[in-house]
C-alpha positions in Angstrom: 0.6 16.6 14.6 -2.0 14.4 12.5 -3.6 11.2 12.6 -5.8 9.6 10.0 -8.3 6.4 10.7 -9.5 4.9 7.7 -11.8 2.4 7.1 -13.7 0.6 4.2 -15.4 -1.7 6.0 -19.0 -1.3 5.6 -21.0 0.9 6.3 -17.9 2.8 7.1 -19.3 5.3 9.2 -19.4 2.7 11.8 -15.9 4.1 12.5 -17.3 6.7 14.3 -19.7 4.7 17.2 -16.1 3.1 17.6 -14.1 6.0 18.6 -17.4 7.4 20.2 -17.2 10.7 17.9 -19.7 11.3 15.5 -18.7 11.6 12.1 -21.1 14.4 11.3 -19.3 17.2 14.1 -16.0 18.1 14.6 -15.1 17.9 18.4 -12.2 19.5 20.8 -11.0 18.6 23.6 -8.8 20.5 25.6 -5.8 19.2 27.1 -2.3 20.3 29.4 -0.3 21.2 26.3 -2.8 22.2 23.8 -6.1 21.1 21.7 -7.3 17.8 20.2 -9.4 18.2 17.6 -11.1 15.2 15.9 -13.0 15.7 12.7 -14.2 13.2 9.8 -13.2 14.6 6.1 -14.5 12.0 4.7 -17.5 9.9 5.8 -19.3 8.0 3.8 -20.4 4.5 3.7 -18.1 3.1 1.5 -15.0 5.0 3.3 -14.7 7.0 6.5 -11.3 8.7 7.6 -11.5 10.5 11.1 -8.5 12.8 11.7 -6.9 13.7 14.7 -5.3 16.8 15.1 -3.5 18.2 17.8 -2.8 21.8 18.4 0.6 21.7 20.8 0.6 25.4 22.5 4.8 25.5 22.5 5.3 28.0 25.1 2.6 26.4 27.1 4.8 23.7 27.3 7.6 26.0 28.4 6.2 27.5 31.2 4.9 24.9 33.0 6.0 25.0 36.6 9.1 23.7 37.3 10.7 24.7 33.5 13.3 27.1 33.2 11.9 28.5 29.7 15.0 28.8 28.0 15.5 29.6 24.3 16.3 26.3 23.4 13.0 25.4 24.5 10.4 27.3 22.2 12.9 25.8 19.7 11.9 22.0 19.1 9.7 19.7 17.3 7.3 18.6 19.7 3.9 20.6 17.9 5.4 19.1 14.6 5.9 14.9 15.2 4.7 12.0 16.5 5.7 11.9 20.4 4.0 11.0 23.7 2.3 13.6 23.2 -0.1 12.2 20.9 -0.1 9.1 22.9 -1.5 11.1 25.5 -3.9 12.5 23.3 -5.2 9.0 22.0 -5.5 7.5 26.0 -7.6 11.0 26.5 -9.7 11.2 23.3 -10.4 7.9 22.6 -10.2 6.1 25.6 -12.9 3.9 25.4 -11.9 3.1 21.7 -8.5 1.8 23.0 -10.6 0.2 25.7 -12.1 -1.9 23.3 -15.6 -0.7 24.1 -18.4 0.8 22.2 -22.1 0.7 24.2 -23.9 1.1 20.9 -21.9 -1.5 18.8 -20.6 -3.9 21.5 -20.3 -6.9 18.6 -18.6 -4.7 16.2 -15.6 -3.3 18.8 -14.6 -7.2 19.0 -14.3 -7.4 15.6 -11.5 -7.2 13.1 -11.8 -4.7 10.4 -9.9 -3.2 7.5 -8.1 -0.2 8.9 -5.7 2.4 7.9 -3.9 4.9 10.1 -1.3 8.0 8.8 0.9 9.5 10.8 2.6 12.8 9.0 6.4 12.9 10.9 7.2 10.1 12.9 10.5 10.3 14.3 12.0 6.8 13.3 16.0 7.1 13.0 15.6 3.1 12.2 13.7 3.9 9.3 11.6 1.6 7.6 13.2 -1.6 8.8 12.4 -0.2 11.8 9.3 -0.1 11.6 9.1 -3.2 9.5 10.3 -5.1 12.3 8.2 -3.8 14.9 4.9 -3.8 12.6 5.1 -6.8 10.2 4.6 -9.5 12.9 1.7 -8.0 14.6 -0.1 -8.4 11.1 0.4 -4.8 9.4 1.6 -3.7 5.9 3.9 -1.0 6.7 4.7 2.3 4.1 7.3 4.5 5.3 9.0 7.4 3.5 11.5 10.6 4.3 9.3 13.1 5.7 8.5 15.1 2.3 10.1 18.2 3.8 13.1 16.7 4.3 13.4 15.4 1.2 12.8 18.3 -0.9 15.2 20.4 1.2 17.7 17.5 0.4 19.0 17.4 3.9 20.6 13.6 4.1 19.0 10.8 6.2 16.0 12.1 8.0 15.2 10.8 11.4 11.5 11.8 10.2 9.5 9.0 8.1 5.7 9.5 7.0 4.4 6.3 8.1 1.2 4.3 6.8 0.1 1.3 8.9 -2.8 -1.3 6.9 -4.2 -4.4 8.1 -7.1 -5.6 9.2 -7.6 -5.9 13.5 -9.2 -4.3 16.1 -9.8 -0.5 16.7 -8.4 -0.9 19.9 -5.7 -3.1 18.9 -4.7 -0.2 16.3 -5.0 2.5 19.0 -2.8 0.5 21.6 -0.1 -0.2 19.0 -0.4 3.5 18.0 0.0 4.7 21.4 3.0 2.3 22.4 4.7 4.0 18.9 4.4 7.4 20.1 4.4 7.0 23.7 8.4 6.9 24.6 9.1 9.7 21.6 
């Protein structure tokens, strides 16, 4: 499961005293079902992308007390999409981000910037309008298309949809909208 953060607004590596995570490491965090790890591949003044990543341990989830750990189980999507899973992730990771604080940059946390976030499988089975109507009035340009795997296996409708969110806001605002997204998948 992925998430991109872009930014052009400059210098761009200002991105990372916002999501307190400095573009220059890669950093993991460990978590009940798995790994977060946040990275930067690209981070330069003009642009700055920072990536999380999360690393879902499947049969960890399984065998959590109280789970029966059938088959069925290991079998599922969860590592793969968008779910509350990442919107655990994000209220862990980046808490202070979606607080809306930065000690270091207090001014620029409160200020709107040009940002983009990707999210690789999203399970949408509204689709685009879907997410149209959810995005669109809280000021984003939203791209969505099949989920590239099911369209080259030529499957039918997809409940998956890569998804591309663009405006310019908050950090925080971005991360909370992000999180309510993901958070009842």
């Amino acid at each position: 499961m992925i998430l991109e953060i872009a930014t052009t607004h400059r210098p761009a590596t200002d991105l990372g005293y916002l999501l307190h995570k400095n573009p220059a490491r890669a950093q993991a965090f460990d978590l009940p079902f798995g790994r977060a790890h946040v990275f930067y591949p690209v981070a330069t003044a003009e642009l700055c992308t920072a990536v999380l990543l999360l690393d879902i341990d499947p049969v960890g989830l399984v065998r959590r007390p109280g789970r029966s750990g059938g088959a069925r189980e290991y079998v599922n999507d969860r590592p793969y999409v968008a779910s509350s899973l990442l919107s655990v992730a994000l209220a862990r990771v980046f808490a202070s981000a979606m607080a809306g604080r930065s000690s270091d940059r207090p001014e620029l946390a409160e200020t709107a910037i040009p940002l983009v976030a990707r999210l690789g499988v999203v399970p949408c089975r509204g689709g685009e309008p879907l997410l149209r109507r959810l995005f669109e009035p809280l000021g984003y340009d939203v791209a969505a298309q099949p989920h590239a795997l099911d369209a080259a296996l030529d499957l039918g409708p997809s409940p998956y949809v890569t998804v591309a969110l663009s405006g310019t806001c908050r950090l925080s605002e971005l991360l909370t909208h992000l999180y309510e997204l993901t958070r009842s998948s």
